[in-house]
TIMARSE-635425 format. One record per residue (C-alpha): z, y, x. Coordinates in steps of 0.02 Angstrom, whole numbers, always signed. Each point is the difference from the previous one (the first is absolute). Layout:
<recs>
{rec {Z, Y, X}}
...
</recs>
This chain:
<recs>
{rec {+1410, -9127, +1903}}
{rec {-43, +173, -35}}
{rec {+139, +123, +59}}
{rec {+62, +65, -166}}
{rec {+38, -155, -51}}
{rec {+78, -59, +171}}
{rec {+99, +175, -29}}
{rec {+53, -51, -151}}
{rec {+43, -183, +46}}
{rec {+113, +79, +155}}
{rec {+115, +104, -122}}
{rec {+10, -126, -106}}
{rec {+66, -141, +127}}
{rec {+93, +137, +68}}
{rec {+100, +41, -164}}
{rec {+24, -199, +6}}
{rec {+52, -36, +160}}
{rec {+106, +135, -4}}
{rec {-60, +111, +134}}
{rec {-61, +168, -94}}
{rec {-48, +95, +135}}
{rec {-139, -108, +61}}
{rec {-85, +67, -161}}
{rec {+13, +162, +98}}
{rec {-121, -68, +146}}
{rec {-123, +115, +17}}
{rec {+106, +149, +10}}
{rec {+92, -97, +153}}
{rec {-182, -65, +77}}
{rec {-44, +207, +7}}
{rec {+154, +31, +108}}
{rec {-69, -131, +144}}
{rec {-118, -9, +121}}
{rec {-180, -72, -63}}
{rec {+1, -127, +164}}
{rec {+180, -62, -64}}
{rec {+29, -178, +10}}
{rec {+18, -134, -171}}
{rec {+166, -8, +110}}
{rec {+48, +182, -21}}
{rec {-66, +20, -157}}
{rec {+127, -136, -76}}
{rec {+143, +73, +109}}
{rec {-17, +180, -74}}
{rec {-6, -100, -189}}
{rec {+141, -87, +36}}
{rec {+108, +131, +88}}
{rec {-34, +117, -144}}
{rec {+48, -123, -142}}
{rec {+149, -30, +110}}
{rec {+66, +174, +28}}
{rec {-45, +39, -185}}
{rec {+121, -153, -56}}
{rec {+121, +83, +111}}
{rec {-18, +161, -69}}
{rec {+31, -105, -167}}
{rec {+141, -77, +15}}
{rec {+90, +162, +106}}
{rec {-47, +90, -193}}
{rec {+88, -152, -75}}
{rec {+133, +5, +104}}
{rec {+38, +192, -24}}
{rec {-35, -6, -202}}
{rec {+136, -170, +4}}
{rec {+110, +113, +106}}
{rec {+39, +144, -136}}
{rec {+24, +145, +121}}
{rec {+46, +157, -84}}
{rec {-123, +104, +94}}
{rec {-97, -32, +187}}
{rec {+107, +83, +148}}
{rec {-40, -44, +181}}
{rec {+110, -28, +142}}
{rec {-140, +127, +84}}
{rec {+61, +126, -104}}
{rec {+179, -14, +46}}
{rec {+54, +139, +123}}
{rec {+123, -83, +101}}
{rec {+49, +163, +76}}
{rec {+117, +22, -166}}
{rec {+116, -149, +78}}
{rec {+51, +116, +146}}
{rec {-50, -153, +109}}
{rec {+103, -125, -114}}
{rec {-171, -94, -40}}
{rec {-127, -11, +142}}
{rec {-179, +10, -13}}
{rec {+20, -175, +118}}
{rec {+135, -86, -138}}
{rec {-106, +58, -136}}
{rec {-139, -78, +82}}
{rec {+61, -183, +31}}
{rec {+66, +2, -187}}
{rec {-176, +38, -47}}
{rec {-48, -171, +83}}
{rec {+108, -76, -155}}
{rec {+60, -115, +150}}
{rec {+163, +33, -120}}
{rec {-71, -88, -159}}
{rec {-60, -151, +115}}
{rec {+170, -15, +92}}
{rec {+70, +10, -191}}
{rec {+110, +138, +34}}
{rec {+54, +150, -103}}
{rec {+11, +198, +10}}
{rec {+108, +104, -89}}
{rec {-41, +190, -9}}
{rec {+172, +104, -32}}
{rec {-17, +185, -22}}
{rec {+3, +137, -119}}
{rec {-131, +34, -140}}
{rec {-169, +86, +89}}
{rec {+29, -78, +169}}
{rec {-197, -95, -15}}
{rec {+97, -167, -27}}
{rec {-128, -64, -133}}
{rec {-133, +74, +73}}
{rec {+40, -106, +162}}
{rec {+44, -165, -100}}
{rec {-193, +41, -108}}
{rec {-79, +15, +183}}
{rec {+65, -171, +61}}
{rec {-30, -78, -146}}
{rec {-179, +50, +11}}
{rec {+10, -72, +182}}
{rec {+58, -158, -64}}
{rec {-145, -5, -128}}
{rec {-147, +56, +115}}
{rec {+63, -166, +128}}
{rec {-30, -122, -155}}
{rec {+196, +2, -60}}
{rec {+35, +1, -172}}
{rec {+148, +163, -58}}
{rec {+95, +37, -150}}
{rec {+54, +181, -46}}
{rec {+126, +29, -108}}
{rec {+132, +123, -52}}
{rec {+168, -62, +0}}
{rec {+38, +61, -171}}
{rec {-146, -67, -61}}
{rec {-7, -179, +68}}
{rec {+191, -15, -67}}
{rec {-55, +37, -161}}
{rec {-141, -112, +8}}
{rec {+99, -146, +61}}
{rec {+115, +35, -150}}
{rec {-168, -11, -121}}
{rec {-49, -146, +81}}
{rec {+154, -105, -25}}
{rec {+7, +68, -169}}
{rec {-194, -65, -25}}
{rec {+36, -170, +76}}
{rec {-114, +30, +134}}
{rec {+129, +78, +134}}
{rec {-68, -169, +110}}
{rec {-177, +60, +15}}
{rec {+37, +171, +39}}
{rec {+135, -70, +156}}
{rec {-148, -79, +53}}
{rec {-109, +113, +21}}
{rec {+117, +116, +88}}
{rec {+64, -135, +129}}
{rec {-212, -43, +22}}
{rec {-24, +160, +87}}
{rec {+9, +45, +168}}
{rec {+80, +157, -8}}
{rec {+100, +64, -138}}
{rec {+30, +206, -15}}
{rec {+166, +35, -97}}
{rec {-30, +196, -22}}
{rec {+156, +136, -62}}
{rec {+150, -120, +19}}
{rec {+134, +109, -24}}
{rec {-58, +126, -163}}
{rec {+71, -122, -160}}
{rec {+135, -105, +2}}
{rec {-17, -201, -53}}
{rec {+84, -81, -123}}
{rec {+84, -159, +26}}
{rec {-157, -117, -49}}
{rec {-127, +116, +87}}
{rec {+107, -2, +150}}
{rec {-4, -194, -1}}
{rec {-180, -12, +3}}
{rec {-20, +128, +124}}
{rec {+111, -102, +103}}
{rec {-109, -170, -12}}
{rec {-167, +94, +24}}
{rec {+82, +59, +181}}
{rec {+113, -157, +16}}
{rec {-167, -112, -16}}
{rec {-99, +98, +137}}
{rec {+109, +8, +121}}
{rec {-62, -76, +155}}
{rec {-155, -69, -91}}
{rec {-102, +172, -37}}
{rec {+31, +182, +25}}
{rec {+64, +135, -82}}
{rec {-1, +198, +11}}
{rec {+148, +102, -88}}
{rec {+8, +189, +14}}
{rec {+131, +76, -60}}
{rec {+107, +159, -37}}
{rec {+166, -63, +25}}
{rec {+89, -63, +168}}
{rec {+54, -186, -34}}
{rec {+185, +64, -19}}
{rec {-62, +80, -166}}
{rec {-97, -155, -70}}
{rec {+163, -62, -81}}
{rec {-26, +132, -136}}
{rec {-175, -57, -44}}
{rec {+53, -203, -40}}
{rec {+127, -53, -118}}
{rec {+10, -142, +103}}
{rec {+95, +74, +135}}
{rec {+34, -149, +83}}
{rec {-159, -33, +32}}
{rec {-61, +127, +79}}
{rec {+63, -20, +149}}
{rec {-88, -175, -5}}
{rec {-165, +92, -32}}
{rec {+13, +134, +125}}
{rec {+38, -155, +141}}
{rec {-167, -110, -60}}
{rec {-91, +186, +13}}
{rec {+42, +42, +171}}
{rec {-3, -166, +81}}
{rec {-119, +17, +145}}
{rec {-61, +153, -82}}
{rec {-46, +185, +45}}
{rec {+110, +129, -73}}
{rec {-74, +170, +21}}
{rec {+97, +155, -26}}
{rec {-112, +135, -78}}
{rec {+116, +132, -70}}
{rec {-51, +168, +50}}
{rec {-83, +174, -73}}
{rec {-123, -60, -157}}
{rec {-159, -49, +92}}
{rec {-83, +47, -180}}
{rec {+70, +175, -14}}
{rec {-48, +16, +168}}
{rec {-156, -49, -12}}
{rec {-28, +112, -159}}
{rec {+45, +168, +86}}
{rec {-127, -17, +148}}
{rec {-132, -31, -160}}
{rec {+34, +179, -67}}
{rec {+28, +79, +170}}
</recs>
């Protein structure tokens, strides 16, 4: 067989068996040694077309995950916390130990405090060790929930939010919820609760969440299924944004 057509037999059973970057072979064979081994030679194909599936589904992941914008828990300067969040706690959260153990955080703290940056950085954690993350703004999702019961398909959309891993509930605190939107706010958290995990931040302490829910009575139920075996972290404090801003234009 003459090697343009072997060349062109290769991509072609490669685009059928589903393994694309053997096409790319020769561009792999240049990186190896000319005495390598059939042996090594199939190792290096196969550990490429394995870390590019990884690579894959990691983009999948993120693009399923909706994050507002890409913020690592690198760039977090800890030194903003006054000691209240160690480089070590920071550190073992990053292990998303948390997500497997099906536990929750809830970031309290005032508006430029870095708490959606942090929640962002473990969330892209959580993606990069294979677990699947939602992101969404509490405002938003209540509104969506309220389309989606309005659209008969409320069902499908529970779903998929009880599917993931980790769900991010971003801005709790900036719009009240009417009574229905409060309700279905309440089930999302009600149905994860000890079977996936959530992260809330938040502006308000939990003695002011009775002014967001018309439901008062409930909240109290929601703030107990939140912090069961749960980290709370306080992260009030000087705006880590305005902060942050000033040593820019210094």
């Amino acid at each position: 067989m003459s090697t343009v057509l072997a060349d062109e037999q290769i991509r072609l059973l490669s685009k059928q068996l589903k393994i694309p970057t053997f096409a790319n072979y020769e561009s792999i064979l240049r990186q190896l040694d000319p005495q390598s081994s059939f042996e090594d030679i199939l190792l290096c194909l196969m550990r490429n077309e394995y870390e590019q599936r990884q690579e894959n589904q990691n983009r999948r992941r993120l693009k399923q995950a909706c994050f507002p914008y890409s913020k690592t828990l690198e760039e977090l300067d800890l030194s903003h916390y006054s000691g209240e969040l160690s480089s070590l706690f920071v550190g073992e959260l990053a292990t998303c130990r948390f997500i497997r153990d099906k536990r929750n955080i809830t970031m309290l703290g005032n508006p430029g405090r870095g708490k959606t940056h942090m929640a962002i950085g473990l969330g892209l954690k959580a993606c990069s060790l294979g677990m699947s993350v939602i992101f969404k703004n509490a405002a938003s999702l209540s509104t969506e929930l309220a389309e989606a019961r309005d659209n008969y398909s409320l069902g499908r959309l529970e779903k998929k939010i009880q599917s993931a891993d980790l769900l991010i509930l971003d801005e709790m605190g900036y719009v009240s919820f009417d009574r229905y939107q409060s309700e279905l706010l309440f089930k999302i958290i009600a149905d994860r609760s000890e079977r996936g995990s959530i992260i809330v931040t938040t502006n308000l302490p939990f003695s002011e969440w009775t002014t967001l829910f018309e439901n008062t009575a409930m909240v109290a139920a929601m703030i107990d299924r939140l912090t069961f075996r749960s980290y709370v972290l306080d992260m009030n404090g000087d705006s880590y944004r305005l902060s942050t801003t000033k040593q820019a234009h210094r």
